[in-house]
C-alpha positions as CSV (number, residue, x, y, z in Angstrom):
1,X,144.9,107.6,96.9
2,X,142.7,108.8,99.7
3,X,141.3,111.6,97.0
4,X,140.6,109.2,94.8
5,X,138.2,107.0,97.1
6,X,136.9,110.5,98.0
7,X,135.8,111.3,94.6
8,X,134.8,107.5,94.1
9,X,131.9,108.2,96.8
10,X,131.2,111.5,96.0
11,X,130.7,110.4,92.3
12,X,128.5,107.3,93.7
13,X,126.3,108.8,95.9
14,X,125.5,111.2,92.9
15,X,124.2,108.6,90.6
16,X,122.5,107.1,93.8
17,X,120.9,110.2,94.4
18,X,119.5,111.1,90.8
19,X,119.1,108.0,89.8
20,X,116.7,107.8,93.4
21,X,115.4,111.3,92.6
22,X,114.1,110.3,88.9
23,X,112.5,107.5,90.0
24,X,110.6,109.2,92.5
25,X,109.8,111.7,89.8
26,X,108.3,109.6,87.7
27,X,105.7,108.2,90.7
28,X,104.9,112.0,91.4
29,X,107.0,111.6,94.5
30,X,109.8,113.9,95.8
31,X,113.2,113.7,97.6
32,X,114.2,116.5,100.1
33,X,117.3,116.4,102.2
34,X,117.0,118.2,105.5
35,X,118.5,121.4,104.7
36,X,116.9,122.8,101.4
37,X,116.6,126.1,99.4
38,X,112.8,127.3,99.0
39,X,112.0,130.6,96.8
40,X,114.8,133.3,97.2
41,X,117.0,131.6,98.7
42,X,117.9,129.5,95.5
43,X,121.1,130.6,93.7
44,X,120.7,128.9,90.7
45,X,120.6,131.0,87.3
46,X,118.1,128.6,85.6
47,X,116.0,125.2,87.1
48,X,114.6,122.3,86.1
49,X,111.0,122.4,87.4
50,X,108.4,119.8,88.5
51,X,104.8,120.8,89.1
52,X,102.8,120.2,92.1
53,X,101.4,117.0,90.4
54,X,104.8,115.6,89.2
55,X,104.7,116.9,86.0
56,X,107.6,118.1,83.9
57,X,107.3,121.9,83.5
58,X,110.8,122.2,81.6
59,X,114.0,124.3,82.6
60,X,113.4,127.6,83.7
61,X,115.0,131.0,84.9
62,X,114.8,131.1,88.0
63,X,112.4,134.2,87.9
64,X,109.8,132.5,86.1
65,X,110.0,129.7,88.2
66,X,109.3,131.8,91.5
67,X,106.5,133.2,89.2
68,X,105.0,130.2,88.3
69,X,105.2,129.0,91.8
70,X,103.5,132.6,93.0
71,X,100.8,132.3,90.3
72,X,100.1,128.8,92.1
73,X,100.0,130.0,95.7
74,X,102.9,127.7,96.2
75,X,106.7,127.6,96.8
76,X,109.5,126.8,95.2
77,X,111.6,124.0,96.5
78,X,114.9,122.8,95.4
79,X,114.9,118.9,95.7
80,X,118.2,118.2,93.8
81,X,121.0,121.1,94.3
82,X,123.3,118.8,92.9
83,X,122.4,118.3,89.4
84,X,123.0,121.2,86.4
85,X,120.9,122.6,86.7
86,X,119.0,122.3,89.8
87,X,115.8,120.8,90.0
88,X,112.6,122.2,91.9
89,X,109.3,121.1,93.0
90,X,106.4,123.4,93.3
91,X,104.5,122.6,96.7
92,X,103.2,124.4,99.5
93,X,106.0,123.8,101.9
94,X,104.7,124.8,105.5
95,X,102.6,121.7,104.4
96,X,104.8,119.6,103.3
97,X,106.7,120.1,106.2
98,X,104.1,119.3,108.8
99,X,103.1,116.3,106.7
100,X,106.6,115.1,107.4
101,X,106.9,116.1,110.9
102,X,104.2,113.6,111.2
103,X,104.8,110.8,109.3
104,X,108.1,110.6,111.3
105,X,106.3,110.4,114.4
106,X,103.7,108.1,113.8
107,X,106.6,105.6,112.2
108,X,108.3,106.4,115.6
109,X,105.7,105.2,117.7
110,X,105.2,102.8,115.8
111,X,108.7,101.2,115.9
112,X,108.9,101.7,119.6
113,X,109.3,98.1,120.6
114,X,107.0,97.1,123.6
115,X,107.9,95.2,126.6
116,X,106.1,91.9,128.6
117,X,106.3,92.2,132.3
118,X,104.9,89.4,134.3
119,X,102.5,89.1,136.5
120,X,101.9,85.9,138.3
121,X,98.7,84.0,140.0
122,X,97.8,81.4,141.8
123,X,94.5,79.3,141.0
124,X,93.3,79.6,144.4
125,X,94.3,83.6,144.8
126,X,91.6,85.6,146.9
127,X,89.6,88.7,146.1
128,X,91.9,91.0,147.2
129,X,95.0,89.5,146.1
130,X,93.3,89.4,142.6
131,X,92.7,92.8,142.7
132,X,95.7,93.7,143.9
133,X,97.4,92.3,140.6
134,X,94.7,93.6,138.2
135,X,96.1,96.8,139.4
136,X,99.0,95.7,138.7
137,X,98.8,94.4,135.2
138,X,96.6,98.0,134.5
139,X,99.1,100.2,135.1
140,X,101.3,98.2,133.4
141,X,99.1,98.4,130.1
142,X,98.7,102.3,130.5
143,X,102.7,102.5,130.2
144,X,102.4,101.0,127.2
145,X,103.9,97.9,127.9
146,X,102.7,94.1,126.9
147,X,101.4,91.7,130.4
148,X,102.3,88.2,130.2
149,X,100.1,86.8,133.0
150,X,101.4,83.5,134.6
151,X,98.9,81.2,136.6
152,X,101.4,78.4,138.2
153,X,99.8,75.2,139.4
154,X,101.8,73.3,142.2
155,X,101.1,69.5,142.7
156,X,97.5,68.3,142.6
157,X,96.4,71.7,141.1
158,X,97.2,71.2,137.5
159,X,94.0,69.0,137.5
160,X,92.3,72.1,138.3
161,X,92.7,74.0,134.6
162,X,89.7,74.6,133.8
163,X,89.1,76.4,136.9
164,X,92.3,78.2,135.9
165,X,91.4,79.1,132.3
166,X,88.3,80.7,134.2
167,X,90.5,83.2,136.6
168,X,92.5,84.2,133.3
169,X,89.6,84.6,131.3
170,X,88.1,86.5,134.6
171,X,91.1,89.2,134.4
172,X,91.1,89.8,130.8
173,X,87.5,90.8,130.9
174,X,88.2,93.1,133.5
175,X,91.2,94.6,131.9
176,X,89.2,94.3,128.4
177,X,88.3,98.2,128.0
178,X,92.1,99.0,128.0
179,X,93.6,95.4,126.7
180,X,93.5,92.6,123.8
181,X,94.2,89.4,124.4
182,X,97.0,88.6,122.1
183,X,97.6,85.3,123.3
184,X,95.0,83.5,125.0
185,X,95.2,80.8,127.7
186,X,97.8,78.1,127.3
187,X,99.0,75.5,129.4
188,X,102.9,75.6,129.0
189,X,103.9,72.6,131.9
190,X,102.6,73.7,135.1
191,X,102.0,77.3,134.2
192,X,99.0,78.5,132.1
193,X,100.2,81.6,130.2
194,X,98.7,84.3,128.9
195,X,99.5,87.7,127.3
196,X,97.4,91.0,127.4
197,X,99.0,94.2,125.3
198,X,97.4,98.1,125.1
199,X,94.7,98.8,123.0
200,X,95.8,101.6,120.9
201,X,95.1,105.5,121.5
């Protein structure tokens, strides 16, 4: 029973895989898995080779393959060990490679989620204590990380918003070589609330 389920899955993530690997054939893409046979190392008697430019260059031996991919200044890369018989793509791989390396990091970085720290004020704060969290919210944006700047108003101030929107607008101009505002002034209640994030490298 259990071997059956085993050879269930095996059997499906075969049609997954060239079903996947035709597609991406067609579009002049490619699929590699992490560990993958380039040149010599492939075993195969005869392959099934794709030019540089997705193109169909029929089923070869395998020493005319490495031939064609010589004559071409490129190498030859077995995509799909597990269809009969194999198929290869002609690329440069060094390139290839590195072209990967950094597609992973940029989507890396890019899926790093950021987080909002807080930084609160008052409406009648002084120079220094202004200062004092500019440097705040600053280092905070050079890690990286959103601000969500809070300006509370207690009793009579709230009249005193536009006065407020001033201070906050005050602090993201300062800030504005190394922040956006992606949210500007609100008032939320008795808070005015807004959020700074990093510019981008």
């Amino acid at each position: 029973m259990y071997f059956c389920k085993f050879l269930y899955c095996f059997e499906a993530d075969f049609v997954v895989r060239f079903f996947l690997l035709v597609n991406f054939s067609l579009f002049g893409g490619v699929i590699i898995s992490k560990e993958v046979k380039v040149n010599k190392e492939i075993r195969a008697r005869q392959v099934r080779v794709i030019g540089e430019n997705g193109e169909q260059l029929g089923i070869l031996h395998i020493k005319e393959a490495l031939r064609a991919a010589e004559e071409r200044s490129l190498d030859l890369v077995e995509v799909s060990p597990a269809t009969e018989p194999p198929v290869c793509k002609l690329m440069d791989y060094g390139k290839f490679r590195y072209e990967q390396a950094k597609k992973e990091k940029d989507s890396k970085f890019k899926r790093r989620t950021l987080d909002v720290k807080e930084v609160k004020l008052r409406p009648k704060i002084d120079d220094n204590d202004f200062n004092v969290k500019k440097n705040t919210a600053e280092r905070i944006l050079k890690t990286g990380n959103k601000v969500k700047i809070t300006l509370m108003f207690r009793g009579r101030e709230v009249v005193y918003t536009e006065l407020g929107k001033q201070l906050m607008m005050k602090l993201s101009e300062e800030l504005e070589p190394i922040s956006t505002v992606e949210r500007a002034p609100k008032l939320e209640g008795r808070n005015m609330i807004m959020i700074l994030a990093p510019k981008s490298a």
